[in-house]
N, CA, C and O atoms as CSV, one atom per row, in Angstrom:
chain,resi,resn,atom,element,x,y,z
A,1,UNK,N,N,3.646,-0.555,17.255
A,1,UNK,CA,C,4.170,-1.158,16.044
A,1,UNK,C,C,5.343,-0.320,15.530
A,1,UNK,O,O,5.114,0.866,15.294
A,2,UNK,N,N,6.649,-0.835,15.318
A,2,UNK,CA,C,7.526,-0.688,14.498
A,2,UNK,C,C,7.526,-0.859,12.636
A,2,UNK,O,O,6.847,-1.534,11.863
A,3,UNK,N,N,8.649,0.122,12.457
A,3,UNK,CA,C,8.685,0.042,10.769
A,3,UNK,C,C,9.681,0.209,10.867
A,3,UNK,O,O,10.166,1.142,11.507
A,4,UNK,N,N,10.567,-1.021,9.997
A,4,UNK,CA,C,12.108,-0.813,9.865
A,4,UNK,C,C,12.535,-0.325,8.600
A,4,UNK,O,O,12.070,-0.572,7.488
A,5,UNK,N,N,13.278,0.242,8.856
A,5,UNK,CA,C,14.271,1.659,7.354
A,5,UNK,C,C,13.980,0.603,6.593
A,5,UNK,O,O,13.289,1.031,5.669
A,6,UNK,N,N,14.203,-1.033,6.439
A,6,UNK,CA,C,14.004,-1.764,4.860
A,6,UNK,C,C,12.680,-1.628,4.485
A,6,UNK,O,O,12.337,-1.258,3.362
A,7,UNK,N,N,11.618,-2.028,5.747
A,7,UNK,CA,C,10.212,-1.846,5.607
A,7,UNK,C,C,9.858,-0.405,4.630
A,7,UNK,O,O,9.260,-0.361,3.554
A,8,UNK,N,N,10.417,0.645,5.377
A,8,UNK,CA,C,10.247,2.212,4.787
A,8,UNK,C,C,10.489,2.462,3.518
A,8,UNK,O,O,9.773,3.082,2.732
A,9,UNK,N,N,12.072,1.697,3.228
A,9,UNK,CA,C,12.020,2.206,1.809
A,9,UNK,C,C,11.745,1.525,0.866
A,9,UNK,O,O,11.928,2.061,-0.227
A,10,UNK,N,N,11.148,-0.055,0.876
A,10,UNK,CA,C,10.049,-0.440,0.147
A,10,UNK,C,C,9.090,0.184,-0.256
A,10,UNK,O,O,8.946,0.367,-1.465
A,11,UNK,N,N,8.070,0.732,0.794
A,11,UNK,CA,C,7.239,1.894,0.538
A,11,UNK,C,C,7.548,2.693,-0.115
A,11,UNK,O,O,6.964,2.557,-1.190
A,12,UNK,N,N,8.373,3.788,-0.113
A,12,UNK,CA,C,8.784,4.749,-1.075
A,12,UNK,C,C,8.565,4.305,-2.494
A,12,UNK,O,O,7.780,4.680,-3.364
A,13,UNK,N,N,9.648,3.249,-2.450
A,13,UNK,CA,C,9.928,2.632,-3.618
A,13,UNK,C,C,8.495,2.011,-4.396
A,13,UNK,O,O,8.155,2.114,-5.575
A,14,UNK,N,N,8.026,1.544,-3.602
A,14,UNK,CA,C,6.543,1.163,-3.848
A,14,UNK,C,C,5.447,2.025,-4.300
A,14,UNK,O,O,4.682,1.521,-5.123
A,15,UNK,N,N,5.152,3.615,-3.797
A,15,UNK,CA,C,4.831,4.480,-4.119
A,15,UNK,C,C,5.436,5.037,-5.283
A,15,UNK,O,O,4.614,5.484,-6.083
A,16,UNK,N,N,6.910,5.165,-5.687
A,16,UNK,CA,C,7.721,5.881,-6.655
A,16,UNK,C,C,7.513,5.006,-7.876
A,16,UNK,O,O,7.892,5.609,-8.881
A,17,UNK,N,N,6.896,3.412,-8.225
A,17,UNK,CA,C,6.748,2.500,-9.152
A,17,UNK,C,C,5.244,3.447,-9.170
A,17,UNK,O,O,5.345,4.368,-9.980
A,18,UNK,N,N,4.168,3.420,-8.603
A,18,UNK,CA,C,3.371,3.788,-8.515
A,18,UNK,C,C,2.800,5.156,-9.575
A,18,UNK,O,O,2.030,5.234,-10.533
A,19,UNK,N,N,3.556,6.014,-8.885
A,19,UNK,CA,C,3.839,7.349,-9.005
A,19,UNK,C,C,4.913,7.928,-9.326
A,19,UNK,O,O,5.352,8.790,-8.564
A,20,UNK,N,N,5.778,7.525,-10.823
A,20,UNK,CA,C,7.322,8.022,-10.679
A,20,UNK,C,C,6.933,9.801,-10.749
A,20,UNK,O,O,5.900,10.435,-10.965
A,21,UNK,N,N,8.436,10.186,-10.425
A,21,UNK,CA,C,9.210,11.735,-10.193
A,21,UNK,C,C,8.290,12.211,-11.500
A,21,UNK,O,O,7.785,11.558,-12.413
A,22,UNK,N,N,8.296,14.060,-11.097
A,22,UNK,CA,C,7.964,14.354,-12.247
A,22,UNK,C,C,8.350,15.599,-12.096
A,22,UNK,O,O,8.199,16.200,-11.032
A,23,UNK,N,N,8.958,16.185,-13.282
A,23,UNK,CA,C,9.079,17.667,-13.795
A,23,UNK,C,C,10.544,17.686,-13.482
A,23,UNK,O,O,11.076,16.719,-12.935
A,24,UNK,N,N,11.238,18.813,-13.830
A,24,UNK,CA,C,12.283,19.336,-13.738
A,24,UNK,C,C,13.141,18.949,-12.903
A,24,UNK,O,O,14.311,18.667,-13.161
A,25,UNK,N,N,12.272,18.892,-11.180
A,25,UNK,CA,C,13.138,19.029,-10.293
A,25,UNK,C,C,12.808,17.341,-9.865
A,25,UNK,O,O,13.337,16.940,-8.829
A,26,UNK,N,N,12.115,16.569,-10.502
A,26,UNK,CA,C,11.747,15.334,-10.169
A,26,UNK,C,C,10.984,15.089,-9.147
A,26,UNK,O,O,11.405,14.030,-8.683
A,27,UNK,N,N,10.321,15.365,-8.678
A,27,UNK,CA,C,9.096,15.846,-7.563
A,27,UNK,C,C,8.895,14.321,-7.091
A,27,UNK,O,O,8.975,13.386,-7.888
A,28,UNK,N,N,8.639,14.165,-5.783
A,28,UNK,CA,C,7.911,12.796,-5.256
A,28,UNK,C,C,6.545,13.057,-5.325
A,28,UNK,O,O,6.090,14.200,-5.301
A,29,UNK,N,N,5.641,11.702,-5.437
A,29,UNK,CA,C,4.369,11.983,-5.310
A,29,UNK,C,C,4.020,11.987,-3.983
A,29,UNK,O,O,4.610,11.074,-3.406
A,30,UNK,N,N,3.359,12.584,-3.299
A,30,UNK,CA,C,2.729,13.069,-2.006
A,30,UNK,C,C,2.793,11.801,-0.906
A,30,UNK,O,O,3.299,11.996,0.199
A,31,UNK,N,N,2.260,10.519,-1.270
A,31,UNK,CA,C,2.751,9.778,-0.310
A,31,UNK,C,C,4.259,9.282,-0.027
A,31,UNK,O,O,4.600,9.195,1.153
A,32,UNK,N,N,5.397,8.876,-1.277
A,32,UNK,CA,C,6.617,9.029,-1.095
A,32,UNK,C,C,7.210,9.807,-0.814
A,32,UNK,O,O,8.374,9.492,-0.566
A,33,UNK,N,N,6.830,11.307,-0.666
A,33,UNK,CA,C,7.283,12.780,-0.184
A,33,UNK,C,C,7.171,12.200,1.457
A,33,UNK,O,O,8.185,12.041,2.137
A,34,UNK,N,N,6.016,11.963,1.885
A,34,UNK,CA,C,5.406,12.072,3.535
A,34,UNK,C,C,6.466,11.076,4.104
A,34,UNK,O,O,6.901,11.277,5.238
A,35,UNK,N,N,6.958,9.872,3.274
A,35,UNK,CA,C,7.544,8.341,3.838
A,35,UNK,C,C,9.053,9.073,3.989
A,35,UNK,O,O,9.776,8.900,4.970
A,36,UNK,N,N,9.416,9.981,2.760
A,36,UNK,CA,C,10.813,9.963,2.382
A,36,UNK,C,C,11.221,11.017,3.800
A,36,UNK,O,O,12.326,10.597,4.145
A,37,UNK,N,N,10.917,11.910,4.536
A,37,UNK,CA,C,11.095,12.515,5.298
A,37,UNK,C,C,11.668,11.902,6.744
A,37,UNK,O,O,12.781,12.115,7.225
A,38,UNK,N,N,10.675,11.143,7.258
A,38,UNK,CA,C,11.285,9.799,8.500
A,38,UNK,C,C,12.636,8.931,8.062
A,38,UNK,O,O,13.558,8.579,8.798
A,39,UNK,N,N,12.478,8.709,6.720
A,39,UNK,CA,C,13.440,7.771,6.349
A,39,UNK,C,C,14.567,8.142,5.863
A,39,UNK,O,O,15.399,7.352,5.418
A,40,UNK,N,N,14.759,9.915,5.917
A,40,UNK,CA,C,16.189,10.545,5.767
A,40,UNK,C,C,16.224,10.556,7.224
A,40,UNK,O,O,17.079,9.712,7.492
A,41,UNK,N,N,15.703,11.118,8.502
A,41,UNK,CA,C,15.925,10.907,9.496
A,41,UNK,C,C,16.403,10.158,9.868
A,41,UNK,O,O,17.506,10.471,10.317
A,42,UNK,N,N,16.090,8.943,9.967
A,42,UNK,CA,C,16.389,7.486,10.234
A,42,UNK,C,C,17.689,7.171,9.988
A,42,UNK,O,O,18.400,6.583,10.803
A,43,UNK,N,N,18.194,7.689,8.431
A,43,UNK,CA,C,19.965,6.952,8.019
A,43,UNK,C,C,20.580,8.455,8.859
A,43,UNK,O,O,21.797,8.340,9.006
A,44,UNK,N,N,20.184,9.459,9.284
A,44,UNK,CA,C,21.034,10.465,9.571
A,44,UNK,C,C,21.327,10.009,10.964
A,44,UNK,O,O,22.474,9.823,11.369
A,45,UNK,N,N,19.813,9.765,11.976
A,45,UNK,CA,C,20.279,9.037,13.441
A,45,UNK,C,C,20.403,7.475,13.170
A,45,UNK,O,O,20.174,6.708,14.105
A,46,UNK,N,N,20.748,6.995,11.961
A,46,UNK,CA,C,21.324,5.757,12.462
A,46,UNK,C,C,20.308,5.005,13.054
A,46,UNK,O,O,20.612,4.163,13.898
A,47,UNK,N,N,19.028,5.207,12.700
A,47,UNK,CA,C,17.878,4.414,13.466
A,47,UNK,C,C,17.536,3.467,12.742
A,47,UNK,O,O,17.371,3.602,11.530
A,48,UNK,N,N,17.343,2.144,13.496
A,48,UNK,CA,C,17.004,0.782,12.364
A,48,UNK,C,C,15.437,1.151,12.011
A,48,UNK,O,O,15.093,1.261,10.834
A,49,UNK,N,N,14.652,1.307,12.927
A,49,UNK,CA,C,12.862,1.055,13.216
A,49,UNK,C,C,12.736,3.027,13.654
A,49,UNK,O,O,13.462,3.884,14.158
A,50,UNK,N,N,11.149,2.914,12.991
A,50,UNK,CA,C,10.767,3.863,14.039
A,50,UNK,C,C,9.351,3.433,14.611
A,50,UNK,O,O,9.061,2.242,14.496
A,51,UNK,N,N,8.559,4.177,15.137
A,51,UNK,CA,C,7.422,3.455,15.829
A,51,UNK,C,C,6.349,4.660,14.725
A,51,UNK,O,O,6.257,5.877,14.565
A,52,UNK,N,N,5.602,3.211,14.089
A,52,UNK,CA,C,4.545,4.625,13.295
A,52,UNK,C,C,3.356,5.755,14.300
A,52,UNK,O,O,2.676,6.559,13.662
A,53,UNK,N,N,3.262,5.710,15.409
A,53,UNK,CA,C,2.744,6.604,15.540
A,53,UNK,C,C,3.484,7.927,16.021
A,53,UNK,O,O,3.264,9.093,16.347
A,54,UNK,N,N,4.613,6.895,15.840
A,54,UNK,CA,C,5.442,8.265,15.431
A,54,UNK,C,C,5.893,8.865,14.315
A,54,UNK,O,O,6.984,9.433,14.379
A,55,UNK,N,N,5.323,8.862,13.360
A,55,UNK,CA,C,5.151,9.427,11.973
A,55,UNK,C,C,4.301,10.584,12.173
A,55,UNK,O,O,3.777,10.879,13.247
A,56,UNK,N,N,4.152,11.441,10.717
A,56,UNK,CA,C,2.967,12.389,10.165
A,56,UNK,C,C,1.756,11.921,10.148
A,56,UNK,O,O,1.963,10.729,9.919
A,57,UNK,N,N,0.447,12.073,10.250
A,57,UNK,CA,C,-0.656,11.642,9.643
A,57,UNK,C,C,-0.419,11.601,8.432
A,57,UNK,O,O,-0.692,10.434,8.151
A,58,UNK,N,N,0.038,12.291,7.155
A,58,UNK,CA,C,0.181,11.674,5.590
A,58,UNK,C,C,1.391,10.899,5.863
A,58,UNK,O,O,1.224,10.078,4.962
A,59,UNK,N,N,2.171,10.638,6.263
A,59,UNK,CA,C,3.343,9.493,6.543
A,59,UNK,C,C,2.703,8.055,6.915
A,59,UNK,O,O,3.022,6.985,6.398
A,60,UNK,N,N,1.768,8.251,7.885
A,60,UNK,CA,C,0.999,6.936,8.126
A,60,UNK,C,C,-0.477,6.728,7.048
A,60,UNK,O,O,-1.175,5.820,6.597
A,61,UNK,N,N,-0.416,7.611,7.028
A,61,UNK,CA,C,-1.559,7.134,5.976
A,61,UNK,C,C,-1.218,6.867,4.908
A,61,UNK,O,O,-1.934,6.021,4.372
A,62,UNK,N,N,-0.049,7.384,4.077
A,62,UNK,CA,C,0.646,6.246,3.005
A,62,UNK,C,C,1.414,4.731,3.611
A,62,UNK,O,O,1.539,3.657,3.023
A,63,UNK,N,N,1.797,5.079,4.831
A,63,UNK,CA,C,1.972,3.181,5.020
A,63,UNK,C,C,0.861,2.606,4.801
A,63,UNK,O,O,0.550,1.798,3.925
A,64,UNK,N,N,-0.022,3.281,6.050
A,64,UNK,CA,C,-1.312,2.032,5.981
A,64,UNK,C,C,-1.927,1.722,4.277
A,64,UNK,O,O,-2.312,0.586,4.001
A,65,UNK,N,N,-1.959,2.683,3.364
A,65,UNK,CA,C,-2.162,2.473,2.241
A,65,UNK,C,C,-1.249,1.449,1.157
A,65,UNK,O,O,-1.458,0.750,0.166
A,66,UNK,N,N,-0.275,1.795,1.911
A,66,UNK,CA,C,1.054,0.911,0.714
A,66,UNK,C,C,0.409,-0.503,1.561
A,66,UNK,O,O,-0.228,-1.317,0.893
A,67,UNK,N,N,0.570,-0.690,2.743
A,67,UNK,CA,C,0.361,-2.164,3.428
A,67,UNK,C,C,-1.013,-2.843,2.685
A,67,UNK,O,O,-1.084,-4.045,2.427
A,68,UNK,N,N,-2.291,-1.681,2.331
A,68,UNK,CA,C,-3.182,-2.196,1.682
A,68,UNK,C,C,-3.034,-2.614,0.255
A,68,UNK,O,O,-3.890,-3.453,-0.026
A,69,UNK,N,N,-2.468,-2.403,-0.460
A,69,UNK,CA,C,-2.112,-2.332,-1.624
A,69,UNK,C,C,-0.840,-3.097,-2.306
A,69,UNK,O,O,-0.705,-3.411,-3.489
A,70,UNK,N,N,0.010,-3.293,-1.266
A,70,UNK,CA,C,1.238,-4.261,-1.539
A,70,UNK,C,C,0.348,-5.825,-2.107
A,70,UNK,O,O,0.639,-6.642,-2.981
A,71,UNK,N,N,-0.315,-5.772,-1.561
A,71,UNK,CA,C,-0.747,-7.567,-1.348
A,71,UNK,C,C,0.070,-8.117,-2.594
A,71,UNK,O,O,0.070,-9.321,-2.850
């Protein structure tokens, strides 16, 4: 299974409604931290998709969570 950069930064974004920034330095909450990491990768190589098991374990475990929870 693929996740495309629009797919990804829904999530974030989805997590960051969730969980906005906090403190000084504006902190992500732990699952938009895990997502936001692949998905600076991604615009740096220019990658449309990545394949989630090619993620972090907390990277996939906030997708699979956002996917539960989007409904």
């Amino acid at each position: 299974m693929f996740i495309s950069i629009q797919e990804l930064e829904a999530a974030i974004n989805f997590w960051r409604e969730q969980s906005p920034s906090r403190g000084e330095a504006l902190q992500l909450c732990p699952q938009a931290a895990a997502l936001a990491k692949p998905y600076a990768m991604m615009i740096i190589q220019s990658s449309q998709r990545v394949p989630l098991d090619g993620l972090s374990d907390s990277a996939q475990a906030a997708w699979k969570e956002y996917l539960s929870r989007k409904g």
